[in-house]
Every structure is written in structure tokens, then in C-alpha cells.
N, C-alpha and C positions, 0 to 999 in steps of 0.2 A: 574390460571386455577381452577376451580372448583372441589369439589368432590362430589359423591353422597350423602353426608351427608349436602353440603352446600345448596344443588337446589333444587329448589321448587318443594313440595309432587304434583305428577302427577297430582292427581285431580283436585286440585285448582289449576293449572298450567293452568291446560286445560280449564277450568272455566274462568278465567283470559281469554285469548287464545278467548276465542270464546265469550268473551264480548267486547272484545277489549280494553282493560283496558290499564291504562300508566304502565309499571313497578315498579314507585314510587306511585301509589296510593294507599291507604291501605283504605282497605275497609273490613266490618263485615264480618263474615264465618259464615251460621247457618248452624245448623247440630245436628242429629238422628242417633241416633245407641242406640242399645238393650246393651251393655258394655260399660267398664270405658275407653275406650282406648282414646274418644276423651277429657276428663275429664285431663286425664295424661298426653296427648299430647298437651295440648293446647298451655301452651309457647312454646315448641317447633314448634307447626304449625303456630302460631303469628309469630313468626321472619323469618322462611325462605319462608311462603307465602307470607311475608308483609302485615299482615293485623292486622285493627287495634283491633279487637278482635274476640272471639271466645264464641260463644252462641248455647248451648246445648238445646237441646229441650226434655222434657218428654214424650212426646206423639204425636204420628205421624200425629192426625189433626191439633194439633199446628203445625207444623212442616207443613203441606202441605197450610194452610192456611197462612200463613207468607212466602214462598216461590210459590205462587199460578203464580208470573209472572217473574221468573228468572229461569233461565236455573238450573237443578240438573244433579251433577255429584252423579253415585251409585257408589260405592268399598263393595264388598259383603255387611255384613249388616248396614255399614256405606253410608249417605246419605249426602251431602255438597251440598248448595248453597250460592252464595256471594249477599251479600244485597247489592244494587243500586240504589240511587234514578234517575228516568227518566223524565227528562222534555219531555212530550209528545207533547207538539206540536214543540218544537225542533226535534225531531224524526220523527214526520210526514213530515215536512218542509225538514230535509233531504233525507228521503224517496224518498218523493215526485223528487226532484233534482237528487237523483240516480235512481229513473225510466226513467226520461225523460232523461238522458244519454244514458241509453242502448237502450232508443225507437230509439235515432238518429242512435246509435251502428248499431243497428240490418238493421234500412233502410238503413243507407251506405253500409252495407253486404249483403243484398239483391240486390240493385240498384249495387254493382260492380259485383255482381255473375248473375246476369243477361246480362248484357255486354259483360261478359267472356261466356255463352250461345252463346247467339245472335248472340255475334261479332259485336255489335251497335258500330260504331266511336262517340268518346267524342265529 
């Protein structure tokens, strides 16, 4: 069992989380804050985010323009996002596949909800 000391710092957790990431991939942390906190934490936030490093940013357009297409987590003055490369026409190509899933979703849910209306026999 875990303890709070061992589990991954919320933010990056949730980052991870909503990127869909494997729990073994270690991927960069970039990150902004106006103090030393992420300076002092960084091996600690390397081993229990899993990631394979930690890059501090001095100034906050560095910092937006290097993070311009990945999701940021805020923690009061501290700023985190995990760097990803994205094959984008792998992305689009799923996309595209999970549209056309819900397009069928939706007409069978329409087309049986109509039925149950009507009362139309199969």
C-alpha cells in the first residue's frame, strides 16, 4: 500500500491523467514559479511523478511559448506542464475513428429512441 509520501504530486498526476499517458512513461515536467520550491523539489518530483526530468523556466514567455500546446496544471504560483511529442496525423487519424464511433453511437440511439416513441415493430 502506498503512502502520501510515495504517490504522485496531484498536479502531475492529473496532467498524466488527462493526457492519457502509460504509468511507466517518463516524460519532461516544464515548469514556472516566481520561488525556489521547484528548484529544491525537483528529484523529488522526478521519482514519484516518473519523469524523466525537470526544466525550470525563468520567465513566463519562455514558459508559455514552450508549453503553447499541452495542457497546464496551476498550484497557486507554480505552473506545470508535461512535454509530449504528438504525431499529428496519428491524432487526427484517431480522432477521426472515434468520431465516426459516436456518429454510429448516437444514430443507433436515436433510431432505438424513436421506436420506443412510435412503437414502430423491428
Amino acid at each position: 500500500m502506498r503512502t502520501s509520501s510515495q504517490s504522485c504530486p496531484r498536479p502531475a498526476c492529473r496532467l498524466r491523467a488527462e493526457m492519457k499517458l502509460q504509468p511507466a512513461k517518463r516524460v519532461p515536467l516544464l515548469t514556472f514559479s516566481q520561488d525556489d520550491f521547484v528548484t529544491e523539489a525537483a528529484p523529488l518530483l522526478r521519482a514519484l511523478a516518473k519523469l524523466s526530468e525537470v526544466e525550470l523556466f525563468a520567465d513566463d514567455a519562455a514558459f508559455i511559448a514552450a508549453t503553447a500546446a499541452a495542457p497546464v496544471a496551476v498550484q497557486g504560483g507554480l505552473r506545470l506542464a508535461l512535454y509530449v511529442e504528438v504525431d499529428v496525423a496519428a491524432e487526427s487519424a484517431r480522432l477521426a475513428k472515434e468520431i465516426a464511433r459516436l456518429e454510429g453511437e448516437i444514430a443507433r440511439n436515436i433510431y432505438d429512441a424513436l421506436h420506443l416513441i412510435v412503437e414502430i415493430p423491428r
